[in-house]
C-alpha positions in Angstrom: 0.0 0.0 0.0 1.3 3.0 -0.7 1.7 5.9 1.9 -0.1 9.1 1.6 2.1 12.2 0.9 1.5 13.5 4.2 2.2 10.2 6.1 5.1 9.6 4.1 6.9 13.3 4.9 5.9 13.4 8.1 8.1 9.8 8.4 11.0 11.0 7.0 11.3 13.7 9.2 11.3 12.2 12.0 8.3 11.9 14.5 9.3 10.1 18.0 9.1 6.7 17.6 7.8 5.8 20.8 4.5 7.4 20.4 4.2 4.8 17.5 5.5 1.5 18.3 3.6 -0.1 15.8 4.8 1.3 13.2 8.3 2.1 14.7 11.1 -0.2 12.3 8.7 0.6 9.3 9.4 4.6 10.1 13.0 4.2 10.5 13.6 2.1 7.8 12.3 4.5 5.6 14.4 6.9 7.2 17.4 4.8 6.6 16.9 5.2 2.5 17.5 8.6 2.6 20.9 8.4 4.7 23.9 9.1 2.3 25.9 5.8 2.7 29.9 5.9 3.1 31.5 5.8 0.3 34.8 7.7 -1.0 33.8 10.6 -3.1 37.3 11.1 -4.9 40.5 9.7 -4.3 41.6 13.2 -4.1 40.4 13.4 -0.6 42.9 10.4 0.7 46.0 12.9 -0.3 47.5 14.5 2.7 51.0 15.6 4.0 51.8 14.0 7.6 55.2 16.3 7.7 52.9 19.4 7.3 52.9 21.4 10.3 50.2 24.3 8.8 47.6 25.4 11.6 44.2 27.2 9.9 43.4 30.1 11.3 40.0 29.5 12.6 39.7 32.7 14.9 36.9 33.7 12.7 34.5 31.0 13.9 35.4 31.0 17.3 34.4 34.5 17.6 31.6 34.3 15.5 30.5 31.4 18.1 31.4 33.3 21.1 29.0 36.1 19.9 25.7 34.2 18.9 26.2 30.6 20.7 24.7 30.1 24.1 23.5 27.1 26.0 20.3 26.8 27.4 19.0 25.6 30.6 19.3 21.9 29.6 22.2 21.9 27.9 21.7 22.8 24.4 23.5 25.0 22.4 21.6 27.1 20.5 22.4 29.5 18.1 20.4 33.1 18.2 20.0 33.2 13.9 17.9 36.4 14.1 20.4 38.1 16.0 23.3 38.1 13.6 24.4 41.6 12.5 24.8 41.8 8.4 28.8 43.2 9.5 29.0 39.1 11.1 27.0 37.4 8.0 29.6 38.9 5.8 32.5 37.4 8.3 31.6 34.2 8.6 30.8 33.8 4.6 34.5 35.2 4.2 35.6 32.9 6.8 33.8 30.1 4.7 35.9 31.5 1.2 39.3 31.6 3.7 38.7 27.7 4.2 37.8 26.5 0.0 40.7 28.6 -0.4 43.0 26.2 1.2 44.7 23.0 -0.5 43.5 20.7 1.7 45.3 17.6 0.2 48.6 20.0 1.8 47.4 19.6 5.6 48.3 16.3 7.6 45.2 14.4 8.6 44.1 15.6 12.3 44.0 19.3 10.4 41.9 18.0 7.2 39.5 16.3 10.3 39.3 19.5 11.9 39.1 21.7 8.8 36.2 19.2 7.4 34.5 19.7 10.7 34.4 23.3 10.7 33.5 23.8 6.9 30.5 21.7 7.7 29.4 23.1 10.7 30.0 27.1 9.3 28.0 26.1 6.4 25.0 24.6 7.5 25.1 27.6 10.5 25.1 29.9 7.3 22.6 28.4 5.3 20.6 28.7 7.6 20.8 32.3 8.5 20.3 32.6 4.8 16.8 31.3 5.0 16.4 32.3 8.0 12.8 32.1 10.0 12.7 29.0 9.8 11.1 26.1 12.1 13.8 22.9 10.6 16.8 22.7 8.8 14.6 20.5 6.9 12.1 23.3 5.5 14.9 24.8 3.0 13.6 23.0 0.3 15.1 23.4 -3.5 11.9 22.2 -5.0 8.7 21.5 -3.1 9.0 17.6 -3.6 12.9 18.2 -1.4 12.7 16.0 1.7 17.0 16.4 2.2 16.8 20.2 2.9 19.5 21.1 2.1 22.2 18.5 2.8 22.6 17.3 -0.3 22.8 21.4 -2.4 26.0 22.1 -3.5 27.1 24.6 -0.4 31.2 24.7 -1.2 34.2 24.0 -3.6 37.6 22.4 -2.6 40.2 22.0 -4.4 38.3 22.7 -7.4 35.4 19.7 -6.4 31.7 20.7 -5.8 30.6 19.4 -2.3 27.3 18.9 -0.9 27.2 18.6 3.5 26.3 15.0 2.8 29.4 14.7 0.4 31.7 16.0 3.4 30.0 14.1 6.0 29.6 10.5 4.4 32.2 10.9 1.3 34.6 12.6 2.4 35.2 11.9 6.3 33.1 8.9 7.1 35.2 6.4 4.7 38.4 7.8 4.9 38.2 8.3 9.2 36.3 5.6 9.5 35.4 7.0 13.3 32.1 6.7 14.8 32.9 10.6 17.1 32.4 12.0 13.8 28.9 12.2 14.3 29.2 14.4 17.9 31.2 16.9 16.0 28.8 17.5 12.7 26.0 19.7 13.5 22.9 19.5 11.4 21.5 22.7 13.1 18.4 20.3 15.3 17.8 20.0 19.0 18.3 16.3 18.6 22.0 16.7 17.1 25.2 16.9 19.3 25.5 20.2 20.5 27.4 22.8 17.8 30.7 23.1 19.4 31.1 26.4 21.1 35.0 26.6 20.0 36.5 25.1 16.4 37.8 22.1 16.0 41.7 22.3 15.5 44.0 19.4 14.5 46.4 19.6 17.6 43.4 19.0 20.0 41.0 17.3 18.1 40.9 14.1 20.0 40.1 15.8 23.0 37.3 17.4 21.8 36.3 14.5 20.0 36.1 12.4 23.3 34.2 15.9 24.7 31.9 15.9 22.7 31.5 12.0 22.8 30.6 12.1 26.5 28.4 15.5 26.6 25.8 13.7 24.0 26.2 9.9 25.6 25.2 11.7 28.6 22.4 13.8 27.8 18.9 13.2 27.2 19.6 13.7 23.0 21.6 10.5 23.3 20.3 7.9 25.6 17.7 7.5 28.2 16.0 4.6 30.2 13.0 5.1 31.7 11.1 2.2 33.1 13.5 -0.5 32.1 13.5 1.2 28.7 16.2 2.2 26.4 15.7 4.8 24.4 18.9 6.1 21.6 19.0 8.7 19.6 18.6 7.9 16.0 21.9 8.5 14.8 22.8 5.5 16.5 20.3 3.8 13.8 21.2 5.9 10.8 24.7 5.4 11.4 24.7 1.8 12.9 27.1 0.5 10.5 29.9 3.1 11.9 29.5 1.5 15.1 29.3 -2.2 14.4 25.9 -2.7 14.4 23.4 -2.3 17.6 25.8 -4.6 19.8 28.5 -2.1 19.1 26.3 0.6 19.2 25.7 -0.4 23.2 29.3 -0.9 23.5 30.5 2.6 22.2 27.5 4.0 24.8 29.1 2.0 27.5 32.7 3.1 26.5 31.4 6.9 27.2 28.9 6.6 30.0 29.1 8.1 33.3 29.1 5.7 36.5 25.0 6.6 37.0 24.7 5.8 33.3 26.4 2.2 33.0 24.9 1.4 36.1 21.5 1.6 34.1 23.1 0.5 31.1 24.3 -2.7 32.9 22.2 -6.0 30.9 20.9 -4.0 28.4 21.6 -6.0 24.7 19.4 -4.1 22.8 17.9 -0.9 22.1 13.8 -0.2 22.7 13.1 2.7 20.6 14.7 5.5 18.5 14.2 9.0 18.9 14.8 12.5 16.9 13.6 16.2 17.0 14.9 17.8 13.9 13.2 21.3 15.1 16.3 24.3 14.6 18.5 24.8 17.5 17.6 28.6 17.8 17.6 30.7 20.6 
C-alpha cells in the first residue's frame, strides 16, 4: 500500500518513535533510505602531507561562536540566527571562502579532520541564516518535492570539487576516518543533534574534543535514556549503525562513554527499545 504524501513526509522527518510503536522499524527504515551511505567521493580526498605542520586560522568561527552561541538551561547549544548583524553574515561567509581557499590535500590528517568539521558546521550555521525564520533545517527546500533540505545542495568548492554537507559528512570523512565521534562533531542545526561546538575544532586537540563531545551527547537526554526498564537512543545511532558495528557495538561505544549513573543503568541491556529524533532548529 502506498503511503499518503502527508504520512510519508511526516516519516521521513522524524516523528518520536515511541509514540508509535507499531509502526516504529517501518518509520525508521524508511528513514534509513534517505541516509547518504559511506562511500569515498574522490580519491583526491585520501592525499595529505603527515610532515605538514600548517595550523588554519579559525579565529573567525570562534568568535563568531562566542558572539551568537549560548547554552540553554538543559544543555543545548543554541544559536540566536535572528540576532546576527549583516557586518558578522559577511564574516563568517568570508571565513567560509578563507577555508575553500586552502589545499586541503597540503594539511596532515588531524587538520583536514578539523578543517572538514568546521566547513561543515560554518555552512549549515550559514545556510541557515540565509533562509532564516525558519522552524527545521529540513524546510529549505530546492523544489517543493525536497525531503534532504539542504544537505545534499552544493554549499562549497575544494580543491576545485563541488561538495554537498552530505558529500563532506559520508564521502569525504566517514570512509576515509572511518570514526564513529564523527557524528558528535557535525552539527545539522536540530535539537536532537550533538551540541554545535562552542569553540573550532583544530588538528592539535582534536581528539580531545572529539572524546568531549562523545561524553556530553552519551550523557544527555539527546543521546540515551532509560526510563522504566526502557532504552531509548538517539537515532543516529540507527542511521549510522554501520559506523558503530551494528546495535551490539552501538551499546558498546554508549558504555565506553557513560558516566558511573549511566552504566549502572546501562548494565544487561543488549538491545535498544526505541529511536528517537527532533529535527526542530536549535535557535535561541
Amino acid at each position: 500500500m502506498l503511503l499518503k504524501k502527508s504520512t510519508f513526509i511526516a516519516l521521513v522527518v522524524g516523528l518520536p518513535t515511541f509514540l508509535f510503536p507499531a509502526i516504529s522499524h517501518a518509520q525508521l527504515a524508511i528513514e534509513k533510505i534517505f541516509i547518504a551511505k559511506s562511500k569515498l567521493a574522490n580519491s583526491i580526498w585520501k592525499k595529505h602531507d603527515p610532515s605538514s605542520t600548517q595550523e588554519i586560522d579559525h579565529s573567525a568561527w570562534d568568535g563568531f561562536l562566542a558572539k551568537y552561541l549560548k547554552a540553554d538551561d538543559v544543555g543545548i547549544n543554541r544559536l540566536a540566527y535572528k540576532s546576527v548583524s549583516s557586518a558578522d553574515k559577511l564574516a563568517l561567509q568570508s571565513y567560509l571562502s578563507a577555508l575553500q581557499a586552502i589545499d586541503v590535500t597540503k594539511l596532515n590528517k588531524n587538520e583536514q579532520y578539523a578543517f572538514w568539521i568546521n566547513l561543515y558546521n560554518a555552512s549549515t550555521v550559514n545556510v541557515g541564516i540565509k533562509n532564516y525564520p525558519i522552524k527545521s533545517i529540513l524546510d529549505i527546500k530546492s523544489n517543493p518535492l525536497d525531503l534532504k533540505g539542504p544537505f545534499n545542495d552544493k554549499i562549497a568548492k575544494v580543491n576545485g570539487q563541488a561538495l554537498t554537507l552530505d558529500i563532506i559528512e559520508s564521502g569525504i570523512v566517514r570512509p576515509i576516518w572511518n570514526d564513529p565521534r564523527l557524528h558528535y562533531a557535525f552539527n545539522c542545526a536540530a535539537i536532537s543533534c550533538p551540541n554545535l561546538s562552542g569553540k573550532a575544532y583544530r588538528g592539535k586537540t582534536l581528539n580531545a574534543q572529539l572524546n568531549k563531545a562523545a561524553v556530553n551527547f552519551v550523557n544527555h537526554p539527546r543521546g540515551i535514556q532509560i526510563q522504566n526498564g526502557k532504552l531509548t537512543a538517539s537515532k543516529i545511532y540507527f542511521w549510522y549503525s554501520e559506523d558503530f558495528g551494528g546495535e551490539k557495538g552501538v551499546l558498546n561505544h554508549i558504555k565506553q562513554y557513560a558516566n558511573d549513573n549511566l552504566k549502572q543503568k546501562l548494565a544487561g541491556k543488549t538491545k535498544i527499545d526505541y529511536y528517537v529524533y527532533d529535527w526542530a532548529l536549535n535557535q535561541q
